[in-house]
C-alpha positions in Angstrom: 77.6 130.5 87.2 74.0 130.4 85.8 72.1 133.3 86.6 69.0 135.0 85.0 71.0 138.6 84.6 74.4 139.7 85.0 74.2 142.9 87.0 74.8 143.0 90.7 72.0 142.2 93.0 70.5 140.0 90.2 69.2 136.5 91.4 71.6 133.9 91.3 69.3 130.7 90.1 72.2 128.2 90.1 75.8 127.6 90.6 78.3 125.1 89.2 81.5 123.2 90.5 83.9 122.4 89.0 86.0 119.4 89.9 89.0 117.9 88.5 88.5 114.8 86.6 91.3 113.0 88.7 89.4 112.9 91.3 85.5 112.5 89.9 86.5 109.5 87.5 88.8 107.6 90.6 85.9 106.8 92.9 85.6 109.9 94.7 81.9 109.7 92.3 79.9 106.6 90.7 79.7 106.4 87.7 75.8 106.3 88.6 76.0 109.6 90.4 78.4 110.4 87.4 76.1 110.0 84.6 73.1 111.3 86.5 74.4 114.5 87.6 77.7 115.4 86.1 79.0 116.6 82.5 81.8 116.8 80.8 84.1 120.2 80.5 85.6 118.6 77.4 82.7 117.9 75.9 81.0 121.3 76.2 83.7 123.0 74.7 84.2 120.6 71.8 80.8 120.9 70.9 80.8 125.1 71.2 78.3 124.6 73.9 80.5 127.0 76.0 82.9 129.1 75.1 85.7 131.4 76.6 84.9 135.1 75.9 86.4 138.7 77.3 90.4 137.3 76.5 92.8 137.2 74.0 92.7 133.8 72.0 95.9 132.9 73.3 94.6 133.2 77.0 91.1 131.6 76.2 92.5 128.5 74.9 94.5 128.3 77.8 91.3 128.9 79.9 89.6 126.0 77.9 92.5 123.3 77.9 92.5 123.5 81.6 88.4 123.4 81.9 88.4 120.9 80.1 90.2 118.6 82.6 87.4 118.8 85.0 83.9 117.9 85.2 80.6 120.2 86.5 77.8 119.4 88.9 75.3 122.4 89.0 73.2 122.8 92.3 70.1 125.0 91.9 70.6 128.1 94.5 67.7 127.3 97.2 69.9 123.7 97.4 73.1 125.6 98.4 71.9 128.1 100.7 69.9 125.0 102.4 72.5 123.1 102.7 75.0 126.0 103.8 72.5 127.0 106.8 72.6 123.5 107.9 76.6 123.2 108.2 77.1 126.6 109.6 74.3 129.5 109.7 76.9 131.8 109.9 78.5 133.3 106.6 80.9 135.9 105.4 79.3 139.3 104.4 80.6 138.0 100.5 79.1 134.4 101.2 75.5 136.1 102.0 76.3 138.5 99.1 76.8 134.9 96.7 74.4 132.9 98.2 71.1 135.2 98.0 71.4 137.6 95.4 
């Protein structure tokens, strides 16, 4: 999750889903909406844009064969608390915790 620092109570500035390919790339997204807002897992680790840290090499290349079967979308945070007001204004303790820091 893109954030500007990684200690608590830092603010969160973005956050990124993850969705399995078999169901981005069979209709459930356009390619138009694909190629304008998605990326590809695969790619970004092939290329060493992002890597698996914090886990033995044996557990990280797990980690990265199975993120790279999906793709990301990342929603800036003032989009996702928005839209998470707007579908229910009330939230977990964690969710507020996730959503405003």
């Amino acid at each position: 999750m893109p954030q500007r620092g990684v200690r608590l109570g830092e603010q969160l500035i973005a956050a990124e889903y993850i969705i399995a390919k078999s169901i981005t790339r069979t209709g459930a997204v356009s390619l138009e909406e694909w190629n304008k807002n998605w990326h590809d897992h695969k790619q970004e680790i092939a290329t060493g844009r992002v890597q698996v840290h914090d886990l033995p090499p044996d557990k990280a290349k797990e980690v990265a064969d199975l993120v790279s079967t999906t793709d990301g979308i990342i929603f800036p945070a003032s989009a996702i608390s928005t839209a998470r007001s707007r579908i229910c204004p009330y939230t977990t303790f964690a969710e507020r915790l996730f959503l405003l820091r």
